[in-house]
N, C-alpha and C positions, 0 to 999 in steps of 0.2 A: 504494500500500500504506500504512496508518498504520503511522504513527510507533511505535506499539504493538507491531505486528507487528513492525518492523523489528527494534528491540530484542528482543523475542521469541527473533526465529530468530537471532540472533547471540550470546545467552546459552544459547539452545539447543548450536549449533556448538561455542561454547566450552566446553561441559560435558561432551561426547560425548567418544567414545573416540579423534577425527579428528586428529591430529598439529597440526591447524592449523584455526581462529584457538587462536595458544595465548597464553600471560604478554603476549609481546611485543604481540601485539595488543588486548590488556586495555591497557596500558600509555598505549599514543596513545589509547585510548578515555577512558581517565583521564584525560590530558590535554588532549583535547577536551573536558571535562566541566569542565574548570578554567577553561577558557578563554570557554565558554558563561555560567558563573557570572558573569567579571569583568566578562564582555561587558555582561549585564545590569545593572549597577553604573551602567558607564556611560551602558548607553543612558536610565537613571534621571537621569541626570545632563545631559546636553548638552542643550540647547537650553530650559533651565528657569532667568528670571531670576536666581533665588540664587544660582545657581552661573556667574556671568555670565566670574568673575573667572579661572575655571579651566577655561572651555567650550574652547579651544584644545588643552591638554594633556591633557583628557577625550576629545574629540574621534581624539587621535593614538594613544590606550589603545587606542580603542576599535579604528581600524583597524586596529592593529598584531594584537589579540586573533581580528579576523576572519581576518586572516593567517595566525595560528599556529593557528586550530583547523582551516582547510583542510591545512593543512601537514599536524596531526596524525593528521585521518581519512586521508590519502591514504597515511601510513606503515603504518595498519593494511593494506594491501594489499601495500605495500613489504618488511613484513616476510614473510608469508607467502608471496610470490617467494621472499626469502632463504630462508628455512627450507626449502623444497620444492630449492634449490639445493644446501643442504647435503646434503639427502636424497639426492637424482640421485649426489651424488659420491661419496656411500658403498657406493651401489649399481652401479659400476663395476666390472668385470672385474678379478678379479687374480689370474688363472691362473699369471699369467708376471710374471719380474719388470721388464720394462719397464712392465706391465700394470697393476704394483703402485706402478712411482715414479708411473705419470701417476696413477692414483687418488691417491695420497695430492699429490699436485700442487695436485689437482683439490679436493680435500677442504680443502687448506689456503686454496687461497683465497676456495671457497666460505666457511669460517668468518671470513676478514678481510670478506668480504661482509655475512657474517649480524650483522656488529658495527657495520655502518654504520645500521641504520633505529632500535636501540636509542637509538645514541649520539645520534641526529637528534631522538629522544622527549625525550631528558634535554636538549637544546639549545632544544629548542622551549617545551617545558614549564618551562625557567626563564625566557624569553621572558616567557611568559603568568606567571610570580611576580615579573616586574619591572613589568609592568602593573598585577597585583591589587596591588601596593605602593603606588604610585601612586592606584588608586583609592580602597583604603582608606584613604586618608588624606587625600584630596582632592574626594571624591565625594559622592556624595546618601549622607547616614549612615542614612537608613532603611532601607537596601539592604546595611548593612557590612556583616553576619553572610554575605549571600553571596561576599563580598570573600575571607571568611573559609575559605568552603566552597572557595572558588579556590584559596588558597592550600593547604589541607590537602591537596586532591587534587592541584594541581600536586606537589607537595613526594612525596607518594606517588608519581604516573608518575614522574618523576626516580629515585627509591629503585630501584623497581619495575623501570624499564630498566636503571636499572644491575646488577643479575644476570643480566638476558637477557645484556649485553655478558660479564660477566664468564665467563658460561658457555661463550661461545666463545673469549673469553682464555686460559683454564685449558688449550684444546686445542690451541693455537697451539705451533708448534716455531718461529717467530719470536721471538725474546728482545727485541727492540727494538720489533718491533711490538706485540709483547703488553705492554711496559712502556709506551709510547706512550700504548696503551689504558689503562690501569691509569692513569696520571697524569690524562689526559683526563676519565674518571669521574669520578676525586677530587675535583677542581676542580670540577667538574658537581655534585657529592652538597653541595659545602661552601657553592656559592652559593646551591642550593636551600634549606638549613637555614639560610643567612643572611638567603634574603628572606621565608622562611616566617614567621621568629621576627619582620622588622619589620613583615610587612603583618599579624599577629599581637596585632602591643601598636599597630598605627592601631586596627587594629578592636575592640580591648578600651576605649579610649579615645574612641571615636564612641560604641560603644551605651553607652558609660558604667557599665562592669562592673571 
């Protein structure tokens, strides 16, 4: 199938009225799309004498980048598991109130579930903003503005997943798991805006703006 198509029917799915691919799987698509950017930075970069002096830690970008963008297509599948799991437990039996504690059992830990492929987006996707850091600032500068484009969109998945997480935060009756979460995020939101704003002023200073 081209690559065309592909993308096609998956903004298709995502636009329809289908519960799923939804945010969460936009998310790692985002982050594959960051990752794809830095990738090309480096592949600009490794094995071209000018940059002889940095082929080593362009070379380790780059595999780390093939790493995280497998990572991030595969969570688009991972989340929509979760979310279909959450679904199943809401759709549970609760005639009776034994019927009603396992549903809500069921429902809580399908949402400590649904918190895990988000969180995976925002882990992975600052991954790929410590690479694009890296690249822009050490790479073929013909190529920064895509450095550039990595970072933007890294920094967006990260955002972006962290609502998915918070959405099933807010419905947690876990106090400790749901602040766990909440901390975990935060830390995730702060490094993101931290490596966005440095691989930011590499790239402003390569293309010379």
């Amino acid at each position: 199938m081209p690559a065309e198509d592909s993308i096609t029917n998956f903004l298709d799915a995502l636009g329809s009225a289908a519960p799923a691919p939804g945010g969460g799987a936009a998310c790692a698509l985002a982050g594959a799309l960051a990752a794809a950017c830095a990738e090309m930075v480096g592949r600009f970069t490794v094995g071209r004498p000018k940059f002889q002096a940095v082929e080593d830690s362009m070379r380790a970008a780059v595999d780390a980048l093939v790493s995280a963008r497998a990572d991030l297509l595969a969570l688009i599948e991972e989340d929509a598991r979760a979310f279909a799991a959450v679904s199943a437990a809401y759709k549970l039996p609760k005639a009776t109130s034994d019927e009603q504690t396992d549903r809500e059992d069921a429902i809580q830990g399908a949402l400590q579930g649904a918190m895990r492929p988000p969180l995976r987006v925002m882990e992975r996707a600052c991954d790929v903003l410590e690479a694009a850091s890296e690249l822009a600032a050490a790479g073929n500068p013909t190529v920064a503005s895509d450095a550039g484009c990595a970072a933007l969109l890294g920094e967006a998945a990260v955002r972006a997943a962290g609502l998915n997480v918070l959405a099933n935060i807010v419905l947690l009756r876990d106090a400790d798991a749901a602040s766990t979460a909440r901390a975990k995020m935060a830390a995730l939101e702060e490094r993101a805006e931290a490596l966005r704003e440095r691989t930011m002023a590499a790239v402003h200073i390569r293309m010379g703006v």
